[in-house]
Each structure stands twice: as structure tokens, then as C-alpha cells.
C-alpha positions in Angstrom: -20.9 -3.9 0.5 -23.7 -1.5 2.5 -22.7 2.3 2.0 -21.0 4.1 4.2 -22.7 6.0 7.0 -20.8 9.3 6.8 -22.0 10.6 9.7 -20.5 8.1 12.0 -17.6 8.3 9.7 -16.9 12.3 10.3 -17.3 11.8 14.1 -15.2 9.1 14.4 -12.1 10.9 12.3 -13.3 13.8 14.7 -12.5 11.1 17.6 -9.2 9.9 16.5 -7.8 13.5 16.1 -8.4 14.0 19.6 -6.3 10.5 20.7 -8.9 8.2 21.0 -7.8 4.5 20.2 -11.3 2.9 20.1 -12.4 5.5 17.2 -9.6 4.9 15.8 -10.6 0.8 15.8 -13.9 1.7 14.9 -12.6 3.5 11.9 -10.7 0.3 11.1 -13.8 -2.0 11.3 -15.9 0.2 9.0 -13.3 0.6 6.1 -10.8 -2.4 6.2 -12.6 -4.6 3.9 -12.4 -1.7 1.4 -9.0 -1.1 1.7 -8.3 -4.7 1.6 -10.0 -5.5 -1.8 -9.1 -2.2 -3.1 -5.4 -3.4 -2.2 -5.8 -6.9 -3.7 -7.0 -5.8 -6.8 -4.0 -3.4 -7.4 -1.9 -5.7 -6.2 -3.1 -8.9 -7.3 -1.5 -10.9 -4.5 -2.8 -11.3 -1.0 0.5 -11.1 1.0 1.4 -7.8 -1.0 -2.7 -7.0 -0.1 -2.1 -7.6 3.6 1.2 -5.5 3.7 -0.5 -2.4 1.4 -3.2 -2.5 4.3 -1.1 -2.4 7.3 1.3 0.5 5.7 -2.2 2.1 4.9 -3.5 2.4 8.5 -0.6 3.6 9.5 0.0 6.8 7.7 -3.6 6.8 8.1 -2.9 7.0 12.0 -0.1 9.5 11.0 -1.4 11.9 9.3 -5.0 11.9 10.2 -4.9 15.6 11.2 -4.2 16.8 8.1 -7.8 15.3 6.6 -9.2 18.8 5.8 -13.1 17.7 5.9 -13.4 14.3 8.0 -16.3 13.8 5.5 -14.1 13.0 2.9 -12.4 10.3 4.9 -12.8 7.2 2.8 -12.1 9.4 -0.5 -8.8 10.5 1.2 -8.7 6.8 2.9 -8.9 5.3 -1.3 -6.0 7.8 -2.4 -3.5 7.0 0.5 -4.2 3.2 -0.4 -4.3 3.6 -3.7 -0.2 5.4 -3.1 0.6 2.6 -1.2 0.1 0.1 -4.0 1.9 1.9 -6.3 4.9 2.7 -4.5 4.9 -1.6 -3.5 4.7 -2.4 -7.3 7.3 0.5 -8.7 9.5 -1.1 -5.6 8.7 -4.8 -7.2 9.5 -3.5 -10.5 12.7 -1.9 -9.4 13.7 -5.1 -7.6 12.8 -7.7 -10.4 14.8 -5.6 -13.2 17.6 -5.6 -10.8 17.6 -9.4 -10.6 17.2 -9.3 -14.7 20.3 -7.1 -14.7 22.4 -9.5 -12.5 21.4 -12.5 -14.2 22.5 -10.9 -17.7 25.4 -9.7 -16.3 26.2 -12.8 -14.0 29.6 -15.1 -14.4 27.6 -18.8 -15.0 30.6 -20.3 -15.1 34.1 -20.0 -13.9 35.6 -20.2 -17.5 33.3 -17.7 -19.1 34.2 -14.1 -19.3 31.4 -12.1 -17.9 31.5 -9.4 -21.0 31.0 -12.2 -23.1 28.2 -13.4 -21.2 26.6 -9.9 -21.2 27.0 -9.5 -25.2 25.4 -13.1 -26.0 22.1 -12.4 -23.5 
């Protein structure tokens, strides 16, 4: 991947604070290929890649005015991505030891008491 050209970076950020939608696209062209692989390696899982990415552009879009230095875009771009992943795998975690819980915990049968169930698992 060719490094970044800063400059273009910082006016485009500059661009997007004042409304405009092209800078804003431009902005996307430049660093979505970064965010994407940063994503996929995090996430391991190109769906949960693609999803990281969208929910990444848009607090991007969100909260672009609080970027203190627009020279520190892709730094601040790598840290909201990088939140974004996290917060999809603690929600996968929470969601697959909820399905462990129910399954333990789960009446497999009509004539089997559920405590009992629970104890033997």
C-alpha cells in the first residue's frame, strides 16, 4: 500500500467539516482499503469486516468535527476502527455465551427436568 499523502488528507478532513460530500468520498477512497483489512484482521470474517467498515465511516461522518488536528486523521481513523471491532466481537461474545447458557439450561426433552439437565452439563 503507497503512503499516505497527508496533505491531501488534512484538506480533505478540512473539506468535510465544512459539508462537502465529495471530500467526504474522497476521504473514503484514500483510506477504505485500510480500514477494510485493518477490520478483517480483527475480525477475521469478511461479513463482520464489511459491517466494522460501514459502522466506521459513519461515526467517522459523525464526529468528524471533533478531529483536533485533521493531520492526524488516519491515526484517529485506525482507533475509531479499531473500537468498532471490539465492541462487534465483545457483542459476539456476549451473544454465543448466551446461546451456551440456553443450551445448558435447555429442556431436551419433555420428560427430563431442566435442573437435572443443568447439573449433568
Amino acid at each position: 500500500m503507497s503512503p499516505y499523502n497527508y496533505k491531501k488528507i488534512s484538506l480533505l478532513v478540512d473539506r468535510v467539516r465544512e459539508q462537502d460530500a465529495q471530500a467526504f468520498a474522497d476521504l473514503y477512497s484514500l483510506s477504505y482499503q485500510k480500514v477494510y483489512y485493518l477490520s478483517l484482521s480483527l475480525l477475521r470474517d469478511t461479513q463482520l469486516a464489511e459491517d466494522a467498515v460501514q459502522e466506521t465511516y459513519i461515526r467517522v461522518f459523525n464526529s468528524i468535527s471533533s478531529l483536533r488536528d485533521s493531520k492526524m486523521f488516519i491515526a484517529w481513523l485506525n482507533k475509531i476502527t479499531y473500537s468498532v471491532c471490539m465492541r462487534i466481537l465483545s457483542s459476539i461474545r456476549s451473544d454465543s455465551d448466551l446461546d451456551e447458557i440456553e443450551d445448558k439450561v435447555s429442556d431436551r426433552t419433555d420428560d427430563q427436568d431442566p435442573l437435572i439437565s443443568t447439573v449433568k452439563n
